[in-house]
N, C-alpha and C positions, 0 to 999 in steps of 0.2 A: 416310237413307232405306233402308228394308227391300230386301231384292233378294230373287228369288223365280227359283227355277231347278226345271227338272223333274230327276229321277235316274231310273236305273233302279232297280228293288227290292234290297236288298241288306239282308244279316244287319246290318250297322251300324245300320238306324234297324228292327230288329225292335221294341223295347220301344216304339219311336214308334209303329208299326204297327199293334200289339196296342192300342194305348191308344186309336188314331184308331178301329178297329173295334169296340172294345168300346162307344164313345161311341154312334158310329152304331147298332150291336145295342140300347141302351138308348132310341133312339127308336120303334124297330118299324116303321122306315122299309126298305123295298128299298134293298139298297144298290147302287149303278149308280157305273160300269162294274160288268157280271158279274164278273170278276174278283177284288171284294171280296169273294163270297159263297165263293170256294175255304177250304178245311179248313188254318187255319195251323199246328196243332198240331203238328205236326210240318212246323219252318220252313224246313228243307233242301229237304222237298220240296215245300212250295209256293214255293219259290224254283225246285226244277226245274220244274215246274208250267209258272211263267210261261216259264221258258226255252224249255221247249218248245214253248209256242203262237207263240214267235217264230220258231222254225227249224225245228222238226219238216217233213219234207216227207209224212207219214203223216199226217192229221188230220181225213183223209175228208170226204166229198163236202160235207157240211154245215156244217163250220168253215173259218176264214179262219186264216191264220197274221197274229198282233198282235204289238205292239210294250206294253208298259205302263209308266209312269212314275210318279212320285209328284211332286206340288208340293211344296214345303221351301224354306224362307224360309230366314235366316243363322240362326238358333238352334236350326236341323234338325228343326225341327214339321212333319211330315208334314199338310199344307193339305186335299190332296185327291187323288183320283187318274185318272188319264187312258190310257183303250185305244184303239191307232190300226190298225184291219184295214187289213195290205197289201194284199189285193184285198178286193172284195163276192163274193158267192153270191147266188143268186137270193132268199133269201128275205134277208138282208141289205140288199139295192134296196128293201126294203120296208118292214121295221122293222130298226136297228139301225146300219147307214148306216157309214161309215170311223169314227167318232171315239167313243166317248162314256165320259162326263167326271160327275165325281160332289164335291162339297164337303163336310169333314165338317161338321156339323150346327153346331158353335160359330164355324164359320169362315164362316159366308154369309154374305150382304148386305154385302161389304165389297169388291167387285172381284174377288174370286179366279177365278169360273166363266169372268167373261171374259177375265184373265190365263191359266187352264189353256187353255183352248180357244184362244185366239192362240198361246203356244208349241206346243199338239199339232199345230196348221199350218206350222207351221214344220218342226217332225220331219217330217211326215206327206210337205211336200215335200221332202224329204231322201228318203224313200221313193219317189221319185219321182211319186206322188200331186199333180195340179193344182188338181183339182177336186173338191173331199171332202164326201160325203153324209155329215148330221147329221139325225136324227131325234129326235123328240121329242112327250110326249106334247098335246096339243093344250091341254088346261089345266093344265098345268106354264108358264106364263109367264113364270118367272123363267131358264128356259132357253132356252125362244122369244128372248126378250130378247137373252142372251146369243149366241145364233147370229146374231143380226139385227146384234150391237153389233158381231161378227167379220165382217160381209158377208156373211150368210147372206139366201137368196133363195127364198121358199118356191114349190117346185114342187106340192106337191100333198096332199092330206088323203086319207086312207084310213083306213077302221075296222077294226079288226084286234081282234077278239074280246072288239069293245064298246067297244073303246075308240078315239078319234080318235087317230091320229097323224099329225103334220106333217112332211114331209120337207124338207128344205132344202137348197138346192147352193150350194157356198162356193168361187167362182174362189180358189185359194192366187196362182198367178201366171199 
């Protein structure tokens, strides 16, 4: 049976990394978490990059300090990838919520989204995080799905610049 574990970012699966982003760039799709859209060309420092949205205590009023992982099965194929905000911001309570989670394109419809999203509740409570707001867009349903298949409970629909999103709150413990 496959095992599938989240990692932190690391120069080891760079060429996995490059390959998963190039995939996704070839679809012309957004790629979600934010974090896939940073500049990897130079991979030192989008490894400091992530580092510092983890620790930095500078990051102004409008960013959150995250956590990022990568999903990787036993033969080190980078699955997908998953951002966990230690706090919200105001405008985070609104769209963007603690978690959000991204599959690459060859790798969906096969369990992964709900596999990433149960592990990122897991870290997230480790972050001491209970109760993790997940957002999502209103007909995006294969993520709805997903948050509903992890215990997600929608609070509430809001249009945010035309477009519907659905917030969800997800008891961890």
């Amino acid at each position: 049976m496959e095992e599938y574990i989240l990692i932190e970012p690391s120069y080891d699966y760079k060429d996995e990394y490059i390959d998963m982003i190039e995939e996704w760039k070839a679809t012309g799709e957004k790629m979600t978490p934010f974090v896939l859209r940073f500049d990897y060309s130079d991979f030192d420092k989008f490894l400091y990059e992530i580092m510092n949205l983890k620790t930095s205590k500078n990051l102004g009023t409008n960013r959150a300090n995250s956590s990022t992982y990568w999903l990787t099965n036993t033969n080190k194929r980078i699955i997908g990838a998953v951002n966990i905000r230690h706090q919200l911001t105001q405008e985070l309570l609104h769209i963007g919520g603690h978690i959000g989670f991204g599959i690459r394109p060859s790798e969906r419809l096969k369990g992964h989204a709900t596999r990433i999203l149960s592990l990122a509740l897991i870290k997230a409570n480790e972050l001491g995080i209970n109760k993790a707001l997940v957002t999502c867009d209103k007909d995006n349903i294969g993520s709805a799905k997903t948050i509903i298949n992890n215990g997600g409970s929608l609070d509430s629909e809001d249009e945010i610049n035309g477009v519907a999103i659905q917030r969800y709150w997800i008891k961890i413990k």
